[in-house]
ChimeraX commands (.cxc) that place a marker at each C-alpha (Angstrom):
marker #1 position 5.42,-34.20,-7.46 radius 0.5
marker #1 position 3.31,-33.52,-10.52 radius 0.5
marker #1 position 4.88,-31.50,-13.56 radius 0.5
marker #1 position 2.07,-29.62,-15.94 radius 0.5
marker #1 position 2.47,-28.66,-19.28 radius 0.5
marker #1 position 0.60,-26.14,-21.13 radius 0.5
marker #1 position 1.05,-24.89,-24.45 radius 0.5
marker #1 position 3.82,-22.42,-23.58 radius 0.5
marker #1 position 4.84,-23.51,-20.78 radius 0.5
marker #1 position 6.27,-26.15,-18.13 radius 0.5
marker #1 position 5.30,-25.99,-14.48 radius 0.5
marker #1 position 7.97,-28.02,-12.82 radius 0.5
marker #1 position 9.70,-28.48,-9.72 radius 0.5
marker #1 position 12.46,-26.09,-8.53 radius 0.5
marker #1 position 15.89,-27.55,-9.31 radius 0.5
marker #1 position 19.19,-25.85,-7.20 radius 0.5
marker #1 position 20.44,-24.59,-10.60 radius 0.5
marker #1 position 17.60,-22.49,-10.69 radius 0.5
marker #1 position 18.82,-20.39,-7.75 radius 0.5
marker #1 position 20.23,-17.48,-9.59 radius 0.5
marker #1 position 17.39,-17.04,-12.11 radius 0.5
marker #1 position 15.03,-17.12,-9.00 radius 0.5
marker #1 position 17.30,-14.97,-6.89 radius 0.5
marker #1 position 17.49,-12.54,-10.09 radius 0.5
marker #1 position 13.54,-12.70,-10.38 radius 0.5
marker #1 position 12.72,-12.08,-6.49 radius 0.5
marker #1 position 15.47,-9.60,-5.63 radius 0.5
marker #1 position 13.85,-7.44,-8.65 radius 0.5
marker #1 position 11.50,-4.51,-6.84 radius 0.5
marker #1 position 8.70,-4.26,-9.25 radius 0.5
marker #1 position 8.76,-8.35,-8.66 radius 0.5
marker #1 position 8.42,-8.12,-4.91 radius 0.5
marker #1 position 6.38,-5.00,-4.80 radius 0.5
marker #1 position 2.97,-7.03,-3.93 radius 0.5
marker #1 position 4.47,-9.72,-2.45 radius 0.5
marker #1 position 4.48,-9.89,0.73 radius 0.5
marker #1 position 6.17,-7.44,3.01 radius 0.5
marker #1 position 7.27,-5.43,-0.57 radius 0.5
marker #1 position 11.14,-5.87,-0.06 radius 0.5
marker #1 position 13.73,-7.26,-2.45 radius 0.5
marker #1 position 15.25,-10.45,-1.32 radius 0.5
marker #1 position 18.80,-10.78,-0.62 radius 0.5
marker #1 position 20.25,-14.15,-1.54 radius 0.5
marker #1 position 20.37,-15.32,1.58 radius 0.5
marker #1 position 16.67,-14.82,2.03 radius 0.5
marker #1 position 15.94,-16.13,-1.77 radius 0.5
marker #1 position 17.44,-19.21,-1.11 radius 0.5
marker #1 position 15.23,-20.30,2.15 radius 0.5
marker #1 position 12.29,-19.25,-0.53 radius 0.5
marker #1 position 13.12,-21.30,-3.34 radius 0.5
marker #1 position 13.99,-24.03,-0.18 radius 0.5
marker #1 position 10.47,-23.36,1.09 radius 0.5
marker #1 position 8.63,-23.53,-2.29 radius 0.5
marker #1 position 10.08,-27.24,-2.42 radius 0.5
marker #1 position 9.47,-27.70,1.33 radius 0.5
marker #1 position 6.31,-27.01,0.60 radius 0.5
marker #1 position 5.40,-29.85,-1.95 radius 0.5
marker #1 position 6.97,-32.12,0.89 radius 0.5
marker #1 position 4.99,-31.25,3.86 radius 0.5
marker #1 position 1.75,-30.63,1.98 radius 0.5
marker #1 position 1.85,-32.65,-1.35 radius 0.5
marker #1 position 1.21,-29.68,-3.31 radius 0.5
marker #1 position 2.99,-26.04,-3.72 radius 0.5
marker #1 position 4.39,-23.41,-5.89 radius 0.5
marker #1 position 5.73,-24.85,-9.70 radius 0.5
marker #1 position 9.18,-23.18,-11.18 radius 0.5
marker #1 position 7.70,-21.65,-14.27 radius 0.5
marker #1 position 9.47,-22.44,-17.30 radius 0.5
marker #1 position 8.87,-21.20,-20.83 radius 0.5
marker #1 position 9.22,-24.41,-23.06 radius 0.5
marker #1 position 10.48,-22.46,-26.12 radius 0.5
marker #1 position 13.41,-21.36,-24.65 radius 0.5
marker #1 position 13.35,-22.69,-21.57 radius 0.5
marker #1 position 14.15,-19.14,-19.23 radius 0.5
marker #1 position 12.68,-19.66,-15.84 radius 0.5
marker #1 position 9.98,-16.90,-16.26 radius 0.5
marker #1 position 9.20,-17.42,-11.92 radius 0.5
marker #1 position 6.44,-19.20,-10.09 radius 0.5
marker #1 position 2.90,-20.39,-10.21 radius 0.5
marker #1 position 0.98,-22.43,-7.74 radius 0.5
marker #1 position -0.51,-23.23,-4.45 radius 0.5
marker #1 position 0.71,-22.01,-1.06 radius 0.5
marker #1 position -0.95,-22.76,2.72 radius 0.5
marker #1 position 1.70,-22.51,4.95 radius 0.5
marker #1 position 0.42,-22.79,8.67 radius 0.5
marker #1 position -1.65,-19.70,9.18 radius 0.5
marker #1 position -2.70,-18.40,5.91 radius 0.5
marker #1 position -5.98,-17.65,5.27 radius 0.5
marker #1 position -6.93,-20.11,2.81 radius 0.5
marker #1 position -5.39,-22.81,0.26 radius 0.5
marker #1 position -3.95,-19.98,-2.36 radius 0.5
marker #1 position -3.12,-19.66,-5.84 radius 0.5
marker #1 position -0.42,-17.32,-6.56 radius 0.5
marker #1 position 1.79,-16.50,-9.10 radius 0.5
marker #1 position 4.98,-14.06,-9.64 radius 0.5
marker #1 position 7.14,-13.78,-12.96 radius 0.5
marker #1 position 9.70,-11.48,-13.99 radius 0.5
marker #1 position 8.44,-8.37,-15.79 radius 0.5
marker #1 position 9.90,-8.53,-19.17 radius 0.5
marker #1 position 7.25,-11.46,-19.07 radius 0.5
marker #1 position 4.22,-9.73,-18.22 radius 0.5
marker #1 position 1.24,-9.14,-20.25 radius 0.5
marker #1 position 1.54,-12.05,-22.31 radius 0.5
marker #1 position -0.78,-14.22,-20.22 radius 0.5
marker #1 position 1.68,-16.21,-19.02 radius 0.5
marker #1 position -0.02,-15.71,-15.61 radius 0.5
marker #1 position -3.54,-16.57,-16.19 radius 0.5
marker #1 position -2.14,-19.94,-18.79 radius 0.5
marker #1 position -0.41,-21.22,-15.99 radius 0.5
marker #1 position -3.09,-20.66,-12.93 radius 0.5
marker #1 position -5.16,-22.38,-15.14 radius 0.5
marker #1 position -3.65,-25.29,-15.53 radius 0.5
marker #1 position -2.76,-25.00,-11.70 radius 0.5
marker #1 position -6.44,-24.70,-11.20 radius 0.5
marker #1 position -7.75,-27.90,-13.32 radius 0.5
marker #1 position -4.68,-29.83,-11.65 radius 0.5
marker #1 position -5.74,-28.23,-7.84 radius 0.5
marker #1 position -9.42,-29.16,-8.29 radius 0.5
marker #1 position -9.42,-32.30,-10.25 radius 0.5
marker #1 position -6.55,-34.11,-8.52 radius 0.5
marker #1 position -6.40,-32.42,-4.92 radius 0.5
marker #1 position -10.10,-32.66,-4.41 radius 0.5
marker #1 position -9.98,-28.78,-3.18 radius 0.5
marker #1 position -13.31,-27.39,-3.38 radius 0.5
marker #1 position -12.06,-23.22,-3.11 radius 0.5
marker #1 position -9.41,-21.23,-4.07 radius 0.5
marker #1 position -8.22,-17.72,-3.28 radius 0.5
marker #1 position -5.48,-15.39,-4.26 radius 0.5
marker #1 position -4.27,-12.71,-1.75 radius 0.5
marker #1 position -3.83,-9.69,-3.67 radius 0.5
marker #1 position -2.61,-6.24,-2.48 radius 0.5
marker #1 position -5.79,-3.08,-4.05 radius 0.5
marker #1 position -3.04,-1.88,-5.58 radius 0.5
marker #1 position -2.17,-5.07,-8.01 radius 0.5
marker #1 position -4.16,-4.16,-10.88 radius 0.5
marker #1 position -2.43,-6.82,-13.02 radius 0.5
marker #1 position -2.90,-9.71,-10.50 radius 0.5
marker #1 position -6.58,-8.43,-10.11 radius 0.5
marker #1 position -7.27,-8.80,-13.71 radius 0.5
marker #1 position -5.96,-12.10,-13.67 radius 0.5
marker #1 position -7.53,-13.61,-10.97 radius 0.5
marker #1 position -10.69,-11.94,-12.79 radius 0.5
marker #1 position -10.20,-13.99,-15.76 radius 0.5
marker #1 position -9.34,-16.75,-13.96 radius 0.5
marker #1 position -13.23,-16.25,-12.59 radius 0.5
marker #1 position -12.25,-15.18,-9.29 radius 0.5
marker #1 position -14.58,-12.89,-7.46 radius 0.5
marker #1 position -13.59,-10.19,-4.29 radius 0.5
marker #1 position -14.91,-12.48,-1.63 radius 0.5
marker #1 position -13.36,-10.20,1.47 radius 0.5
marker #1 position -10.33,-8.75,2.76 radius 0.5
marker #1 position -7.71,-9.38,5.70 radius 0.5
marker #1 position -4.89,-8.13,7.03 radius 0.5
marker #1 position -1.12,-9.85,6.18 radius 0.5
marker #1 position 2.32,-8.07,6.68 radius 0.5
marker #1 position 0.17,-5.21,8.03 radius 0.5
marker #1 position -1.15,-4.49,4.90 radius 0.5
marker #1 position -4.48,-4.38,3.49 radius 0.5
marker #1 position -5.03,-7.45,1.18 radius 0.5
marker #1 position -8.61,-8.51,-0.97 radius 0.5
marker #1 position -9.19,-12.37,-1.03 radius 0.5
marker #1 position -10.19,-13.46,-4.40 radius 0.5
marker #1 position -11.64,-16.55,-4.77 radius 0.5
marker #1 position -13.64,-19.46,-6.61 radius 0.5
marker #1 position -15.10,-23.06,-5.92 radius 0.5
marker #1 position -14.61,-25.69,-7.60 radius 0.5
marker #1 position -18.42,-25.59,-9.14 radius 0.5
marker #1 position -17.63,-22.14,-10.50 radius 0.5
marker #1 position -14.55,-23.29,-11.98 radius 0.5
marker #1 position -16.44,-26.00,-13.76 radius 0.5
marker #1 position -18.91,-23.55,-15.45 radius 0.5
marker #1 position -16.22,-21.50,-16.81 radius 0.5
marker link #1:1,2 radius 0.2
marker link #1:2,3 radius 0.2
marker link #1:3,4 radius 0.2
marker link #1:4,5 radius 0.2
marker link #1:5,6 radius 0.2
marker link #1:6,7 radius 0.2
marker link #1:7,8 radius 0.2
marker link #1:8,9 radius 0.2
marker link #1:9,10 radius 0.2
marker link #1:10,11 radius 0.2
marker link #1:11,12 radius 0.2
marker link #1:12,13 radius 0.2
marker link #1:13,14 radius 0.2
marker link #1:14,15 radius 0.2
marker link #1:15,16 radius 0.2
marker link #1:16,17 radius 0.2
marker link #1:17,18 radius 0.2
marker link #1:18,19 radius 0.2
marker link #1:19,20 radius 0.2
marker link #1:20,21 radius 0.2
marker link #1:21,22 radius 0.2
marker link #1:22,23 radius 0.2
marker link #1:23,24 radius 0.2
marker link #1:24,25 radius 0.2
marker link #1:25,26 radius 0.2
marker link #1:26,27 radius 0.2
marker link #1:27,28 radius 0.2
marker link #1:28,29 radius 0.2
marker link #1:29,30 radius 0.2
marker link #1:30,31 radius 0.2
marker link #1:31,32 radius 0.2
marker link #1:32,33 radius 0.2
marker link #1:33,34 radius 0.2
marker link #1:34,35 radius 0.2
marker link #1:35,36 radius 0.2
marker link #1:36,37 radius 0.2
marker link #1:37,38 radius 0.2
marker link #1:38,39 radius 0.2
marker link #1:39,40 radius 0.2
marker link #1:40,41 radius 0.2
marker link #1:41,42 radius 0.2
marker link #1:42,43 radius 0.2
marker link #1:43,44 radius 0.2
marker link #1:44,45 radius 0.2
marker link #1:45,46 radius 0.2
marker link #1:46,47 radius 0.2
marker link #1:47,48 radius 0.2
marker link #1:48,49 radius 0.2
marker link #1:49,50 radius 0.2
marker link #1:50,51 radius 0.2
marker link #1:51,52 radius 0.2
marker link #1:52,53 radius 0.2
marker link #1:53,54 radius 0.2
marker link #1:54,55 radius 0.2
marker link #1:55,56 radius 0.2
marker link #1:56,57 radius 0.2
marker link #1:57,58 radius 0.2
marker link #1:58,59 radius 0.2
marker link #1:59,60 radius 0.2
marker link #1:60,61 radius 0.2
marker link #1:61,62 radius 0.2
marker link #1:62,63 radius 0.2
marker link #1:63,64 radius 0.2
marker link #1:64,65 radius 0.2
marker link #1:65,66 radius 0.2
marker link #1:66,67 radius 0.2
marker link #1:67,68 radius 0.2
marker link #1:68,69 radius 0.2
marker link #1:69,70 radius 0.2
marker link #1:70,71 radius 0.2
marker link #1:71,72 radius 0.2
marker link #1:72,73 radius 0.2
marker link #1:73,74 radius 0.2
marker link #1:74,75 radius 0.2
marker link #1:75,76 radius 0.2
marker link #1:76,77 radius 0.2
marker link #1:77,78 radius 0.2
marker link #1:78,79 radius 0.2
marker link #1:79,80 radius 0.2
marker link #1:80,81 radius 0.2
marker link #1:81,82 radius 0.2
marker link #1:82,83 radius 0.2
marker link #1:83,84 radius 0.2
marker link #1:84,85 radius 0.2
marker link #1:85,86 radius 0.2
marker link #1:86,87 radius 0.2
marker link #1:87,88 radius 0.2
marker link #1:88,89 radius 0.2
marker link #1:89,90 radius 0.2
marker link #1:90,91 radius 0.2
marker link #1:91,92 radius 0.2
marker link #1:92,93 radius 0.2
marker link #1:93,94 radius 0.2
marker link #1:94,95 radius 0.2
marker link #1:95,96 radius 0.2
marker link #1:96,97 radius 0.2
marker link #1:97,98 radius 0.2
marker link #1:98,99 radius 0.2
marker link #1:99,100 radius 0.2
marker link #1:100,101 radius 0.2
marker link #1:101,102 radius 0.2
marker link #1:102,103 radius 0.2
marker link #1:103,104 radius 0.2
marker link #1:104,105 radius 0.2
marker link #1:105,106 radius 0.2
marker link #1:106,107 radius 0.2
marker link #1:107,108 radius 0.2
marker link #1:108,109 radius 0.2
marker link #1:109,110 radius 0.2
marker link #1:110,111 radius 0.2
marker link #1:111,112 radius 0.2
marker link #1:112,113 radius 0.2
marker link #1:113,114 radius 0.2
marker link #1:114,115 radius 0.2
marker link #1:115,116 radius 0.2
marker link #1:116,117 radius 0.2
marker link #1:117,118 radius 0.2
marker link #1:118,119 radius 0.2
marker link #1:119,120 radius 0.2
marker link #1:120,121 radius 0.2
marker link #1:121,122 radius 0.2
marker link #1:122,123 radius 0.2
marker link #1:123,124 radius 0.2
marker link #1:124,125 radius 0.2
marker link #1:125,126 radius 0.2
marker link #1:126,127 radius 0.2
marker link #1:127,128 radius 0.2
marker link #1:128,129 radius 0.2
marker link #1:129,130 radius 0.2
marker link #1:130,131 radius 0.2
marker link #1:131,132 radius 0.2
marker link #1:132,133 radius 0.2
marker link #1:133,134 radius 0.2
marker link #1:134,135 radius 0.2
marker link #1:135,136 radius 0.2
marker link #1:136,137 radius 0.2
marker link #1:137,138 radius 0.2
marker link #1:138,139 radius 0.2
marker link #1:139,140 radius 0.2
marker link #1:140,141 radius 0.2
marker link #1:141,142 radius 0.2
marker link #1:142,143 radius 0.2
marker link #1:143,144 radius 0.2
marker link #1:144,145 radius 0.2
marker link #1:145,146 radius 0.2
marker link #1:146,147 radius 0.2
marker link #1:147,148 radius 0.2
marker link #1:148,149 radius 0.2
marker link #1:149,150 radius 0.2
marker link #1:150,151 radius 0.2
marker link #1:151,152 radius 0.2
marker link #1:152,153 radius 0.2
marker link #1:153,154 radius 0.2
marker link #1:154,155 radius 0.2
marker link #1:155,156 radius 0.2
marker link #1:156,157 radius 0.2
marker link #1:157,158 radius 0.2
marker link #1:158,159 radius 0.2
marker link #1:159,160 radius 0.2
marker link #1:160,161 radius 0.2
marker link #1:161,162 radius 0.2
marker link #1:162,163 radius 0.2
marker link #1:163,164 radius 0.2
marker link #1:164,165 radius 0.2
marker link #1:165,166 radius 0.2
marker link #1:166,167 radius 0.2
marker link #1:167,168 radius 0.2
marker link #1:168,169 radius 0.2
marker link #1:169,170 radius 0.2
marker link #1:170,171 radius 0.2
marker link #1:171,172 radius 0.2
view
């Protein structure tokens, strides 16, 4: 399990004491809104998330990073790489809490994420699931150079699939 650093912040591995920051960050509404089937989670439900996130780096070898600020060291939420049986694709994602947004927190760490996923993994594409109505996670994955590839269908919602290769990644 890999830890990144960037110049605000620490992508890490979950730890147990960061259960109530995460349950605080997920059971938030406007947190959950896009994600996916829109509803707060109840700590029961957080937990098995923050338990899958780390289940995750053991099954695959890769997965989602607790997002830490390295100022201050708040958990801010998560940023990283999900493919649980199913999905569409090998996904970047990323979810912090609001008081956090708009400081490009979001784009700093998917980059990182993204050097890390196609230097180290050997992936050659990436794509982020994003509901129309996620303006903010559309302008990131934008400036991440993500480009609307198609759409599908998850939760029985409507979702665009943003995405890049690993060749347009290296000419950005």
């Amino acid at each position: 399990m890999v830890n990144l650093e960037t110049e605000r912040l620490l992508l890490r591995m979950f730890h147990e004491q960061d259960f109530e920051d995460y349950f605080a960050i997920f059971s938030d509404r406007e947190v959950v809104r896009y994600l996916g089937d829109g509803e707060p989670l109840s700590r029961f439900t957080a937990w098995r998330s923050m338990a899958a996130m780390v289940g995750h780096w053991q099954l695959r070898g890769y997965g989602m990073w607790a997002v830490e600020e390295r100022n201050s060291g708040v958990l801010l939420g998560r940023i990283g790489f999900w493919k649980p049986e199913g999905w569409p694709g090998f996904e970047i994602g990323w979810a912090l809490k609001p008081a956090y947004w708009g400081r490009g927190y979001a784009t700093e760490g998917a980059k990182a994420a993204l050097n890390y996923g196609f230097s180290s993994l050997d992936i050659d594409h990436v794509i982020s699931l994003i509901y129309p109505e996620n303006i903010r996670s559309i302008q990131v994955a934008q400036r991440l150079g993500e480009k609307l590839e198609d759409k599908t269908r998850l939760f029985d919602r409507d979702v665009l699939i943003y995405g890049i290769t690993r060749e347009q990644w290296s000419l950005t």
